[in-house]
N, C-alpha and C positions, 0 to 999 in steps of 0.2 A: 683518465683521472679516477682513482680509488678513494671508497669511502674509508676512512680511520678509525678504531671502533677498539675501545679498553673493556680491556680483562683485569681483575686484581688476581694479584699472589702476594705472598706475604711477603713488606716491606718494599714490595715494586707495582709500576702500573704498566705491561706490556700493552706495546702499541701494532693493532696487527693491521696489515696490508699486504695487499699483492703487490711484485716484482714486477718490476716495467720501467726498463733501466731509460726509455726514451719518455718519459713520462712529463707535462707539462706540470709545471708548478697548480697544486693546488688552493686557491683562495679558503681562507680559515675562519671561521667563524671564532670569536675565544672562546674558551671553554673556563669555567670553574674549577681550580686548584686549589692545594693547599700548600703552599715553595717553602715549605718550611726545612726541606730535606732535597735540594738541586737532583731530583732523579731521570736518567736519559730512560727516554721511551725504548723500549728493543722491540724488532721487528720481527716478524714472523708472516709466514705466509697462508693461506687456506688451502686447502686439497691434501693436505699432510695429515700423517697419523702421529708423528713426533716432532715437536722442534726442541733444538738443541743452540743455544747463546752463550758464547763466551764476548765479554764486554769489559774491554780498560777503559775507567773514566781517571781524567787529571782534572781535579775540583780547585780552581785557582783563587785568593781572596787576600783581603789585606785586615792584617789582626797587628792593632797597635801601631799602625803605620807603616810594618811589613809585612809584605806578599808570602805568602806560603802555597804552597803547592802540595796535595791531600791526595796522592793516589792510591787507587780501587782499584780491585778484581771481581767479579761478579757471572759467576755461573747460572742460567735458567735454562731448568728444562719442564715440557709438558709433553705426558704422552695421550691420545684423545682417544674415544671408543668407537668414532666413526671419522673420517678424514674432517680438518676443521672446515667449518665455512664460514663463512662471510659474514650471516648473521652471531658467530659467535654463540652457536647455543649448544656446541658438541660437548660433552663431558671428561674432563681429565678425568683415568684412570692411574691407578696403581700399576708402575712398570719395573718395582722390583730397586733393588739398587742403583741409583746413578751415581758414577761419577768420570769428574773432569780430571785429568790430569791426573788420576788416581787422589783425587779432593772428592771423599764422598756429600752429595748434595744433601742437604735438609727436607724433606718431605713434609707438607703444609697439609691440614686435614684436607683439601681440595685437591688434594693428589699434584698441586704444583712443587718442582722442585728448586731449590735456590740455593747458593754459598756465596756469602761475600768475604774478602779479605783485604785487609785492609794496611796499608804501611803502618810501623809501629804497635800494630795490632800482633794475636796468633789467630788465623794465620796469617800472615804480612803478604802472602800472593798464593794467586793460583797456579805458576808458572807458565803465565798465556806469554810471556816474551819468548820463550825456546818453542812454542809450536802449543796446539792443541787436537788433545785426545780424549774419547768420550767413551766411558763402557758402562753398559747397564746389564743389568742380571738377566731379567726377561722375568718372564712368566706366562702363563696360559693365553693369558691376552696381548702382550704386546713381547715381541722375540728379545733376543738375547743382544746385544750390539757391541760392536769393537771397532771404532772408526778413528783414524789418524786423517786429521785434514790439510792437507796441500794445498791450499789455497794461504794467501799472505794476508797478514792482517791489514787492514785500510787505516789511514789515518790523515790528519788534515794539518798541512804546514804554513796555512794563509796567517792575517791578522784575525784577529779577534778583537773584536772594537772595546771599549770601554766604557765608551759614553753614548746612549741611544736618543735621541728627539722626537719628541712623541710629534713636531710639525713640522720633521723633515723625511724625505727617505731614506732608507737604508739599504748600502747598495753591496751583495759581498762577492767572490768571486769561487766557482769549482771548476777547475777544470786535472787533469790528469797529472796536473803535476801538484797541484793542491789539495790532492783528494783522491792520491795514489792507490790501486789495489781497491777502491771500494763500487760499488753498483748504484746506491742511491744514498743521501745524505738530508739527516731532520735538523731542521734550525728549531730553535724553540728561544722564547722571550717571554721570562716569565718576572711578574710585580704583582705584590698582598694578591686577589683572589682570581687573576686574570694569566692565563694563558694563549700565547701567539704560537700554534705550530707550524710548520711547512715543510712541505718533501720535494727536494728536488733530485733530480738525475746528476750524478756523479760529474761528470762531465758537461754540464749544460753552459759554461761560462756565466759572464755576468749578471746578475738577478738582482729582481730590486724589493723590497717589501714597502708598499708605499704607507707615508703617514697616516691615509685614511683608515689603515689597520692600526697602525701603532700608537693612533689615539685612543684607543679602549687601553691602553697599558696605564697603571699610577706612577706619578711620581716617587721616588726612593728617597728614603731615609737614614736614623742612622738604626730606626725600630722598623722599617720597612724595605727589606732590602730587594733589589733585583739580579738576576741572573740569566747569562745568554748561552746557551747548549749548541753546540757543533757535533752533531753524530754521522761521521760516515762510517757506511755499514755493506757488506758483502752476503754473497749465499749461496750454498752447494747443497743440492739436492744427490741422495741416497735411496734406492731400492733396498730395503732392509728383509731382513728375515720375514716369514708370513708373507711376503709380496708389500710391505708397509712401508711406502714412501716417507722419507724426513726429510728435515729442513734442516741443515748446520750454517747460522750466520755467528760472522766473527764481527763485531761494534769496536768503534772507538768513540770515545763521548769528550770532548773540550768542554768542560765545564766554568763559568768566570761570572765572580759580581761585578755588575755593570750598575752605570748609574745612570739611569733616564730622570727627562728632566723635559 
């Protein structure tokens, strides 16, 4: 079991942990949010000098009495000045130009980088459906990178419930056909200022998150709304230039308002 531990970048909150595809389900304390904006945690690991996130969210909801369906594209990248660690206190540096897909990234004064795109928007995608590729310029501190990744994106083909009971359990199911291609997978349940996360192993089968959690959740509204996130997520480790180990994780995020009650 690994501790969870938030960084900000601008407009996301990355959620870092270590890899440990055999990994027991970890009990969650809530934490304090603000769900004004359904954002999937993206993962990263420690011992790395860069990671690298390519992340499709489908944001599901019902406006006016029909469902719509809001897909995202969402690139982060950090490059750090000593491998990260656990506590979280390494420094993102400057690594020069990033980008995704030939999508150059946004550079944050904290040296995090970002690009969202969004349907309907410009740009309306990153091109993560045909494959994802990552190039960065370099510089003195951190090398130059040109990486095409071979690995398949993860994605999850279960139910997604609708309706949550804050005095019943809730029971969902991962297994390799539900949560094809990916390593480990975050549930999250979020309502007004409470947050429910959990990571479990891609493949662990049936899990339960019991009521005595999902009673710290509030009831939903039509001014307080709820939403349940499904992220299965993959990761391929890189020796880079300088001898500088990265991280490249591909996310998928089910994004859905739910109504607890």
């Amino acid at each position: 079991m690994k501790k969870l531990i938030y960084i900000l970048v601008p407009a996301l909150s990355i959620s870092i942990v270590s890899c440990n595809k055999k990994e027991d389900p970890t009990p969650t304390t809530p934490v304090t949010t603000t769900p004004t904006t359904p954002t999937p945690p993206s993962p990263n690991v420690p011992g790395v000098y860069g990671a690298f996130v390519s992340l499709v969210m489908t944001y599901s909801t019902t406006q006016v009495g029909i469902p719509v369906d809001l897909n995202t594209e969402i690139g982060i990248a950090a490059a750090y000045q000593d491998p990260w660690s656990a506590a979280g206190t390494n420094t993102m540096i400057d690594a020069g130009t990033v980008k995704v897909n030939n999508n150059t990234l946004d550079k944050g004064t904290n040296n995090a980088y970002t690009k969202t795109a969004t349907a309907g928007q410009t740009p309306s995608d990153l091109g993560f459906s045909s494959g994802v590729s990552w190039t960065v310029s370099g510089n003195a501190n951190f090398p130059a990178v040109t990486r095409n990744l071979t690995n398949y994106a993860p994605d999850f083909t279960g139910t997604v419930p609708e309706t949550v009971s804050r005095t019943s359990d809730l029971t969902l199911s991962f297994t390799a056909s539900t949560t094809p291609h990916a390593d480990s997978v975050y549930v999250l349940l979020i309502t007004g200022n409470t947050t429910i996360m959990k990571r479990y192993a891609a493949t662990i089968g049936t899990v339960t998150i019991p009521a005595s959690e999902l009673s710290a959740l509030s009831a939903t509204s039509t001014t307080s709304p709820g939403y349940i996130e499904i992220c299965p997520w993959n990761v391929q480790y890189y020796t880079e230039g300088m001898s500088k180990t990265c991280a490249y994780v591909r996310e998928r995020a089910i994004v859905k308002s739910i109504t607890v009650n």
